[in-house]
C-alpha positions in Angstrom: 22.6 17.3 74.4 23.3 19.4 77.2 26.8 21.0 78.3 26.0 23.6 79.9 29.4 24.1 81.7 31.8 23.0 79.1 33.3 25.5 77.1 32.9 25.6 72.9 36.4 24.4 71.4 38.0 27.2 69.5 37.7 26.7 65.8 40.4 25.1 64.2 43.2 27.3 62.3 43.0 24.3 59.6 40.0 25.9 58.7 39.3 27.7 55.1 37.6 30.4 55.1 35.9 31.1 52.1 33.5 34.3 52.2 35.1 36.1 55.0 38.0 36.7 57.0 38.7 33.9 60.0 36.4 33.5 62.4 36.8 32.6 66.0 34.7 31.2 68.6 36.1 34.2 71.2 35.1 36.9 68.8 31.4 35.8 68.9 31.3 36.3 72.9 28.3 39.0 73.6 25.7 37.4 71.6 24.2 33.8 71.0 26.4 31.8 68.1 25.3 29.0 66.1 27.7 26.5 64.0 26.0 25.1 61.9 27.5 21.8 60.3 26.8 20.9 56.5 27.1 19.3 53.0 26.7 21.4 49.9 25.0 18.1 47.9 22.5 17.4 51.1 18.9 18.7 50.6 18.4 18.1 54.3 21.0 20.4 54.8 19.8 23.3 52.1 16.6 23.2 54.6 18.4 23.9 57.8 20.8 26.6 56.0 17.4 28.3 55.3 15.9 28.0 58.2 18.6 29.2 60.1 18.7 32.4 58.3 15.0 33.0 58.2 16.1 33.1 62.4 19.0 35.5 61.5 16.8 37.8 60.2 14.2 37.8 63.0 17.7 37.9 65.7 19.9 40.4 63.7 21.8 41.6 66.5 21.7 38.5 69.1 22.0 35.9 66.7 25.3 34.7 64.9 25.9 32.0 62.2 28.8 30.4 61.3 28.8 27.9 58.6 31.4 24.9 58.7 30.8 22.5 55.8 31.9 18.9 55.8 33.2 17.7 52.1 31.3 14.0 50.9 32.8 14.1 47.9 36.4 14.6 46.7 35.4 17.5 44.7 33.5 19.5 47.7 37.5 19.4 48.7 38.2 22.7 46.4 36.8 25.6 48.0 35.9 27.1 44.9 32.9 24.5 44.5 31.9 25.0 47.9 32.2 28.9 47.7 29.7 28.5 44.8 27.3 26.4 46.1 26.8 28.7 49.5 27.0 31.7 46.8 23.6 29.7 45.0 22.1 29.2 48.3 22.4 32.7 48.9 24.0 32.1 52.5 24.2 35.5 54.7 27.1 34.5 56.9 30.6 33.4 57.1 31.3 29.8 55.5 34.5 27.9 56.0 35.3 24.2 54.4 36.7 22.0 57.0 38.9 19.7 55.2 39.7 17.7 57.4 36.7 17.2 59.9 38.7 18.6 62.4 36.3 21.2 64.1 33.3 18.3 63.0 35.5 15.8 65.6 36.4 18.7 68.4 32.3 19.5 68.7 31.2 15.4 68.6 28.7 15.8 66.0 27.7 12.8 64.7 25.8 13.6 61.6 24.7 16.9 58.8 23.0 18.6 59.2 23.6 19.9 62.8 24.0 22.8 64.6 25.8 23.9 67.9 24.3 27.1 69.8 26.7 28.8 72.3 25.8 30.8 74.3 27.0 34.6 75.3 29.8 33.5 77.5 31.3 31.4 75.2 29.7 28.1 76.4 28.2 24.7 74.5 25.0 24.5 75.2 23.0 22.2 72.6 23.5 20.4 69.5 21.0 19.7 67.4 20.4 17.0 64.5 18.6 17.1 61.6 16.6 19.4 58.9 13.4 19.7 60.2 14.5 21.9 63.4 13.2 25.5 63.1 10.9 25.4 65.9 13.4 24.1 68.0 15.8 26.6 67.2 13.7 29.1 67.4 13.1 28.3 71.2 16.8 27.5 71.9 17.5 30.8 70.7 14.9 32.9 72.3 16.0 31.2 75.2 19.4 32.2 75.1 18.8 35.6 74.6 15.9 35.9 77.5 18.9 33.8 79.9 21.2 37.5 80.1 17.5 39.4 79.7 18.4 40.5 76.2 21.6 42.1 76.6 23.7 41.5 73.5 26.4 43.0 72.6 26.3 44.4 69.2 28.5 43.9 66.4 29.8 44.5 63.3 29.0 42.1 60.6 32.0 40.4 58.4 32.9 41.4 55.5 31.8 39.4 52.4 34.3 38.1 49.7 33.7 36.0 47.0 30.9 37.2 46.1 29.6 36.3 42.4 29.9 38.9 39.3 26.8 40.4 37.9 25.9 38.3 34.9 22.2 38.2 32.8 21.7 34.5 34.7 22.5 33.5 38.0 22.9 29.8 38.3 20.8 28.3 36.2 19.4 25.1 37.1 16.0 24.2 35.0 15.7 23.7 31.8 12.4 22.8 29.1 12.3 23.1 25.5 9.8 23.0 22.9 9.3 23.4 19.1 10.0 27.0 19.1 10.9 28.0 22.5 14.0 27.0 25.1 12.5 27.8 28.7 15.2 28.3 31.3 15.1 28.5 34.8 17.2 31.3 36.2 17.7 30.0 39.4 19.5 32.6 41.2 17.4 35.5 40.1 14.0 33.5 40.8 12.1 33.8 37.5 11.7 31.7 34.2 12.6 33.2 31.3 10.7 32.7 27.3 13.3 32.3 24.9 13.7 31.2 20.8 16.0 28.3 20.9 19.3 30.8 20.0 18.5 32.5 22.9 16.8 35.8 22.6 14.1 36.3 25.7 10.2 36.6 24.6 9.1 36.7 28.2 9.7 36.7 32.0 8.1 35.3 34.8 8.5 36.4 38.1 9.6 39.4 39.5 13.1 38.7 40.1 12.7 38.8 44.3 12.9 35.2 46.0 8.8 35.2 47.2 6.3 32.9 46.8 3.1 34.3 45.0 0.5 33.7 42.1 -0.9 36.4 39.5 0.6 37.9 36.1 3.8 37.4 35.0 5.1 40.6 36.3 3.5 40.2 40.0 4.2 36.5 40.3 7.1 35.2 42.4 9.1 32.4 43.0 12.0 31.1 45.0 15.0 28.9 43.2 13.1 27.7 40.8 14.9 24.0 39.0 13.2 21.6 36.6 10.3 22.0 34.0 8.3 20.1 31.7 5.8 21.1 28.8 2.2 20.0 29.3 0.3 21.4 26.0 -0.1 25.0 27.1 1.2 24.7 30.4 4.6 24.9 31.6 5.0 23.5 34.9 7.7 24.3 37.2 9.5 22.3 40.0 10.2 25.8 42.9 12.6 24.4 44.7 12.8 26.7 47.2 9.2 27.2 47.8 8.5 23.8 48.2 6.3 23.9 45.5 4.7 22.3 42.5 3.6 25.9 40.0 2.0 26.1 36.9 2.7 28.8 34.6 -0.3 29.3 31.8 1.2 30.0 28.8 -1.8 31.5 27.0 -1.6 34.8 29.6 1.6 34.4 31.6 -0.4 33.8 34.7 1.2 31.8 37.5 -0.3 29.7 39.9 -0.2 26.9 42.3 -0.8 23.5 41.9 1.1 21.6 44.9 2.7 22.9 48.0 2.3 25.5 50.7 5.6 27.1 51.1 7.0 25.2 53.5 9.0 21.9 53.5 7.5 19.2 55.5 6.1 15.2 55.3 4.1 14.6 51.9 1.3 12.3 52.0 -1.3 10.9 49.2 -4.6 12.0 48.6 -6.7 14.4 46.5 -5.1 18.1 47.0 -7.4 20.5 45.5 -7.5 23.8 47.3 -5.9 22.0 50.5 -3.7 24.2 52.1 -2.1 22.2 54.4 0.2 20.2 51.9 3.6 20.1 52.1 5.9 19.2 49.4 9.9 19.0 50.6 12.6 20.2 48.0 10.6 19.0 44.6 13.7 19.6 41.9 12.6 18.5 38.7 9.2 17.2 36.9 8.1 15.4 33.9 5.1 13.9 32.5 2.9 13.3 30.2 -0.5 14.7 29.1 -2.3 13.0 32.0 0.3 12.9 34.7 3.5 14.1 35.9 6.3 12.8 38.0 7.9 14.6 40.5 11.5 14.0 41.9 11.0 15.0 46.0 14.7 15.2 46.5 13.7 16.1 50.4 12.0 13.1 51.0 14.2 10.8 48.7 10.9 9.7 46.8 9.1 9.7 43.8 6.0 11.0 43.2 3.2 10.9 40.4 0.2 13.9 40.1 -2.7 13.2 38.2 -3.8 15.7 36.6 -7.3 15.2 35.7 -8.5 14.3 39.0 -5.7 16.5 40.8 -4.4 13.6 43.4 -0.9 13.0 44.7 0.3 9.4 44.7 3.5 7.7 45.7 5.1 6.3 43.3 8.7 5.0 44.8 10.6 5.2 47.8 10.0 4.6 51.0 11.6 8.3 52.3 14.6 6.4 53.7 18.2 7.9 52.2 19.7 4.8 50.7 20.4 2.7 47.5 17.8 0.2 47.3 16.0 -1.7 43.8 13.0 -4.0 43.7 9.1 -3.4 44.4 8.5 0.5 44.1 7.1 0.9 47.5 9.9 -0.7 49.6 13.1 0.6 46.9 15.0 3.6 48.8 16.4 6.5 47.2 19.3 9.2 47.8 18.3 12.8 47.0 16.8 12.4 43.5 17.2 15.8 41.4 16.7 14.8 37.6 13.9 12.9 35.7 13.4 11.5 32.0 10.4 9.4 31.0 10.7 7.0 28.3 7.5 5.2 27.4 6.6 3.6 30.5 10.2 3.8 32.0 11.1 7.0 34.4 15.0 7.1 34.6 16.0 9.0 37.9 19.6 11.1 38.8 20.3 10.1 42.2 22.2 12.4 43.1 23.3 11.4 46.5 24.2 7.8 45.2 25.9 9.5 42.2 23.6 7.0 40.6 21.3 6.4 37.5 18.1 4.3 38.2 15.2 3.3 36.2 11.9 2.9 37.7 9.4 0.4 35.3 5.9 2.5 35.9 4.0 -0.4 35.1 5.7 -3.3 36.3 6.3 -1.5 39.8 9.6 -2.1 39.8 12.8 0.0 40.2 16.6 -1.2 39.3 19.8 0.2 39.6 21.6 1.1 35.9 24.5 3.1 37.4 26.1 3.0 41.0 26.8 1.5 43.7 26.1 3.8 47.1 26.2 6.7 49.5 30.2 6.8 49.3 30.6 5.1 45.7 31.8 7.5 43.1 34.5 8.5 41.1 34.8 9.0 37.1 35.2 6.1 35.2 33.5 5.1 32.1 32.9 1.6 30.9 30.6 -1.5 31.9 27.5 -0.2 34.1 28.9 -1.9 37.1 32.3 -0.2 36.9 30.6 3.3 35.6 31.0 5.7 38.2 30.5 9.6 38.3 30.3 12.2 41.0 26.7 14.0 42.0 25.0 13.7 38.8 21.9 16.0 38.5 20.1 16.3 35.4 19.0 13.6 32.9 17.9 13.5 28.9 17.1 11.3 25.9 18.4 11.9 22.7 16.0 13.1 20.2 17.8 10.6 17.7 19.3 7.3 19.3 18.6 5.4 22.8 21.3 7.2 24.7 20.2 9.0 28.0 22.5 11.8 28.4 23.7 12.8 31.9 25.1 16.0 34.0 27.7 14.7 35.9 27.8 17.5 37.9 30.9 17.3 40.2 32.9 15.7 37.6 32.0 19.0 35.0 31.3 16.5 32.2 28.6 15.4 29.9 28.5 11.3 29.8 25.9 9.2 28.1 24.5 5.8 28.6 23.3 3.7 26.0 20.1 2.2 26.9 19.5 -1.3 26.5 22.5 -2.1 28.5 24.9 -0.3 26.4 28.0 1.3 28.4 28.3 4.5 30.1 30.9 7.1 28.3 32.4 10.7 28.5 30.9 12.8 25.6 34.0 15.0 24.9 33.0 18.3 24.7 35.2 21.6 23.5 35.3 23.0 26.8 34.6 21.8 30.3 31.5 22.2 32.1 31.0 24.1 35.7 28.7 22.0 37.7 26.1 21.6 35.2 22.8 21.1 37.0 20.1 21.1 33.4 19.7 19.2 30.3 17.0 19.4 27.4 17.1 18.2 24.0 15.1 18.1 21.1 15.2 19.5 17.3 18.7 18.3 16.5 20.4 20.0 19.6 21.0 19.3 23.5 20.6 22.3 25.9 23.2 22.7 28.8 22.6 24.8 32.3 26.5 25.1 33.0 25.1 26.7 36.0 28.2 27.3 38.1 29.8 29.5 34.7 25.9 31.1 35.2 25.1 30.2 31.5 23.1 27.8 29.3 25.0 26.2 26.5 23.5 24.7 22.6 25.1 21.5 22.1 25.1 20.7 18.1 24.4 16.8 17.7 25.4 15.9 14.2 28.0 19.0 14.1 29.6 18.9 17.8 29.4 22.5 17.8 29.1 23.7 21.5 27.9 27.5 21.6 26.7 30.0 24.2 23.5 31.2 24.3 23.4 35.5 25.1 20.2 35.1 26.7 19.9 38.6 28.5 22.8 40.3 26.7 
């Protein structure tokens, strides 16, 4: 879209400004600006947001970002949530919640994420759609800067508020446990950590520094790290934010590869060994078995099965559309799916985006809908599955001891169950409320929680009700 004459509107005074002091339009003048436009629950945003700051750091004087986010749900209302979410990101620049679409309807944009560059003088140049738009960017950019010959006018960078305290966790999000050790992933510090189930740490992997790299334990990196699932002695990890399907040998703490190559991009089926080429897109949790795992591609709103022994990638469900959509595997559409639990031959799926619970029958090749309704259908509300509704849920687990499938309900900071075999869904009333809890594990009497916006994993009692902290790192 080209304006090349028209003027950027100002940005709105209704705006909040959550990380920084108000921003202006004005105040950017000197150097090339870009609004970017986006939803703290889309994926296809979380790739733009990083994107556009691998372009801040390669334009660190000529280059300014601003972020406006656009609530979905009612909860992404309270800056707070939204404050937290661009603090787990790690976002670089100024963020403001715009509550009321107001500078989203001044600019025209029709859909997140999007991003409007302006130019030195002050002018609307471009808006561009969608999450795959680095190169484009990049270009736009460049070509901003080469228009006035690469005189910028340097600035001084915002001050930062809101910044999170300095805790032994950082937003955990990833959680695996087996009969003697609870393996959590500590999102916001990149690494894995070993623990005994009450929470002392054996081991670490990773060195701490968002990077994306095999070897030892200590040498090894990775970025964002979310779900994990036990394979014999493997432990293989979901790396979010590498894109990235790792495997971490538990034998010698060595880290290494299986899927991905860094990068987001279009997956496709095949045999994958040593092909360097593949793109995964926002993988955030896994589960298996000992011959296969499942991955949820929350990027490419799919499902996707490995096999192990002969290393090859299939599709299992989804046909990459965003959208709530049962029947035959191939032609069912999901909505950002983050959490996984496989029953016998039944993977049950957190669809996030859909704030929905779905069950995909491997065998039959069929998927249904337990929980939910669509895009813009949530709320809190227990009962019948058709009236059931929750807010973002993220993370999914079977009781060790009854057919209930317990569920993060992330935005509503609760813990609900379903009863399988079309029981009802239900609040678990817990002694304290949850903090946008993103993990769940269970097994030998207890159920793990990441209560990852309170940066903490809680040890759920089953028979007692007992809720208890973990001091992992203390």
């Amino acid at each position: 879209m080209s304006q090349a004459q028209q003027a950027a509107p100002e940005l709105s005074p209704s705006l909040q400004w959550l990380n920084a002091d108000r921003q202006s339009v004005a105040a950017q003048q000197g150097h090339v600006l870009a609004l970017v436009f986006w939803n703290a629950a889309s994926t296809y945003c979380h790739n733009l947001l990083d994107e556009l700051m691998r372009l801040q750091a390669r334009y660190p004087v000529a280059l300014s970002v601003l972020g406006i986010h656009q609530p979905k749900f009612d909860s992404e209302l309270d800056g707070r949530l939204v404050l937290k979410t661009a603090n787990r990101l790690g976002l670089t620049f100024p963020v403001a919640n715009d509550r009321g679409w107001s500078t989203w309807q001044h600019y025209g944009i029709q859909s997140w994420p999007s991003v409007a560059l302006v130019d030195t003088r002050g002018r609307l140049r471009q808006v561009l759609a969608g999450d795959h738009q680095g190169p484009a960017l990049d270009a736009a950019i460049a070509g901003l800067i080469d228009e006035v010959g690469g005189a910028v006018r340097t600035f001084q960078p915002p001050r930062r508020t809101g910044g999170e305290s300095r805790l032994p966790l950082a937003f955990p999000a990833g959680l695996a446990v087996g009969e003697s050790h609870l393996y959590v992933a500590d999102t916001g510090h990149h690494r894995i950590l070993e623990c005994t189930h009450s929470g002392r740490v054996l081991r670490e992997f990773g060195t701490g520094h968002g990077d994306y790299l095999d070897g030892p334990a200590d040498i090894a990196a990775f970025r964002h790290p979310r779900g994990m699932c036990l394979v014999r002695e493997s432990l293989y990890v979901a790396d979010t934010g590498n894109h990235a399907l790792r495997r971490i040998r538990l034998l010698d703490g060595a880290v290494e590869t299986v899927l991905g190559n860094g990068r987001p991009g279009a997956v496709r089926e095949g045999q994958q060994v040593g092909d360097a080429t593949l793109s995964l897109n926002q993988p955030c949790d896994v589960t298996g078995t000992l011959d296969r795992l499942y991955l949820a591609m929350a990027g490419s709103n799919q499902i996707w099965e490995y096999d192990l022994a002969q290393a090859r990638l299939r599709l299992l469900a989804g046909t990459g559309e965003l959208g709530i959509v049962d029947g035959p595997v191939r032609s069912a559409m999901f909505a950002h799916p983050t959490g996984l639990a496989l029953v016998q031959q039944t993977l049950y799926v957190a669809d996030s985006a859909t704030s929905a619970i779905r069950a995909i029958q491997v065998a039959q090749g069929q998927v249904q809908t337990l929980v939910g309704q669509g895009l813009y259908e949530f709320g809190e509300h227990d009962g019948q599955r058709r009236e059931a509704r929750m807010q973002l849920p993220m993370a999914l687990a079977l009781d060790p001891g009854s057919p209930v499938l317990w569920v993060a309900d992330s935005y509503n900071g609760s813990l609900r169950k379903l009863r399988l075999g079309g029981g009802e869904m239900s609040t678990h009333d817990l002694p304290q409320p949850l903090d946008q809890p993103a993990a769940l594990a269970a097994g030998a009497g207890s159920l793990w929680i990441a209560n990852t916006g309170a940066h903490e994993v809680l040890r759920f009692d089953l028979a007692s009700g007992k809720l208890g902290r973990l001091p992992i790192g203390e």
